[in-house]
Phi, psi and omega in degrees: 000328193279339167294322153340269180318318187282336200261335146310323183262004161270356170268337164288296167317309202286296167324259177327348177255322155290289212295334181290330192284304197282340176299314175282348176256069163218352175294116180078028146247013182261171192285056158140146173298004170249021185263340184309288252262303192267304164347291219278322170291328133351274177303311148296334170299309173331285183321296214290338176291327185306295150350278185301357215204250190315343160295349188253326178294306185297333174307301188300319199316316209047083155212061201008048174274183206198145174329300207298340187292295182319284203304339169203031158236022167236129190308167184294340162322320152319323205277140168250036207254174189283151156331307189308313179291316160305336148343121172323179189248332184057229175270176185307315186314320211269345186271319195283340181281335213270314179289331188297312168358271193287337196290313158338307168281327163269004162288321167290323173311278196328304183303322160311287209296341167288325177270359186271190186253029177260150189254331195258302159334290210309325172280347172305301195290333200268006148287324168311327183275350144341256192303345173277331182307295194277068120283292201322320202281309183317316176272319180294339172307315195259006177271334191277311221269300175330294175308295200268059183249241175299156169305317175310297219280322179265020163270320192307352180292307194282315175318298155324302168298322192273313177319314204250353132012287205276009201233019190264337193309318179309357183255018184242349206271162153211145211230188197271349175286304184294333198264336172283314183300315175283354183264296172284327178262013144081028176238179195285133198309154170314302197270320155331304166285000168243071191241315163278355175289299176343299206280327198279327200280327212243354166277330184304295175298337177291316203260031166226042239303087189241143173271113148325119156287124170329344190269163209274169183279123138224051206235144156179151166173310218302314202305323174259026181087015182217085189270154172294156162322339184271313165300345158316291173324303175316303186296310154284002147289282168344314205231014166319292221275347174255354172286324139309291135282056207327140158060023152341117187230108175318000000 
């Protein structure tokens, strides 16, 4: 159980440290400063979750690792986060559809995981959920003002929405890892939740009058090492400064 367990909350970890990372290169782009201003507090909320979920992965491990192991010393091959989050940032439309996605989905993993029976996830989880609920709110604002806004804004949405389409299936897969963990810590199977991801997503597009896309989920690896071409870059940027300088000290 305990390998399990580590290699899920090291997947959480993994997850919450890519989007944040692509969240700081959006930092001094988004279109007005108080969009600046919330991007950037984000992307902290993101890191620190990220933090807390490898300081709990180095625990289980025992093998005297520390938060800084997970985040820059392993290749990108290593990292388990979905495909979506690793995606280039493109324009501002393709950063909000990717977070409302996914965020959907992980406000609910947290609300399971704040209610399970690990005492330290469960506190992990129920401050990430704090802060993804009001994200959750943040994106979804901007998915209605886009979507149902100008003609330009809501094709570039539905354009967006069809990109990032084919990679949500992967937040439905559960492995021999999802299944022992959620079996011992009383929580709901991955493909268990998408039937309210369905419903809350497909209310969304309807009142931002965004078309559901057709195109099928055939995207999935990343949760096992088998990342696009982008997270390389993404990881060696991350880990330039430590890699360059191992174990550095201010």
């Amino acid at each position: 159980m305990t390998d399990s367990l580590s290699i899920y909350v090291q997947r959480l970890g993994d997850n919450a440290l890519v989007l944040g990372q692509r969240m700081v290169e959006l930092v001094t782009r988004e279109p007005e400063l108080e969009e600046e201003l919330a991007n950037a507090n984000f992307a902290l909320d993101y890191i620190g979750q990220a933090r807390m979920f490898y300081q709990y992965a180095a625990e289980l491990d025992g093998e005297g690792n520390d938060e800084d192991f997970y985040a820059y010393r392993r290749d990108a091959q290593a990292f388990m986060n979905y495909l979506l989050l690793e995606q280039p940032n493109g324009h501002f439309g393709d950063a909000i559809v990717r977070q409302y996605l996914f965020e959907v989905f992980y406000l609910m993993q947290l609300e399971g995981l704040a209610a399970c029976n690990d005492q330290r996830l469960a506190e992990i989880a129920a401050r990430a959920e704090k802060e993804i609920r009001y994200h959750l709110r943040h994106s979804r604002s901007w998915m209605l003002r886009l979507g149902d806004g100008t003609e330009e804004s809501h094709q570039k949405m539905q354009r967006a929405l069809e990109q990032a389409w084919r990679y949500c299936g992967e937040f439905f897969y559960s492995d021999a890892a999802d299944r022992g963990v959620c079996k011992t810590l009383g929580l709901d199977l991955p493909e268990d939740l998408q039937s309210r991801w369905n419903e809350e997503v497909n209310e969304l597009l309807s009142e931002a009058t965004l078309e559901r896309p057709g195109t099928p989920w055939i995207r999935e690896g990343g949760r096992h090492g088998k990342h696009s071409e982008h997270l390389g870059y993404l990881v060696a940027e991350l880990q330039h400064l430590q890699r360059s300088y191992p174990d550095a000290s201010w």
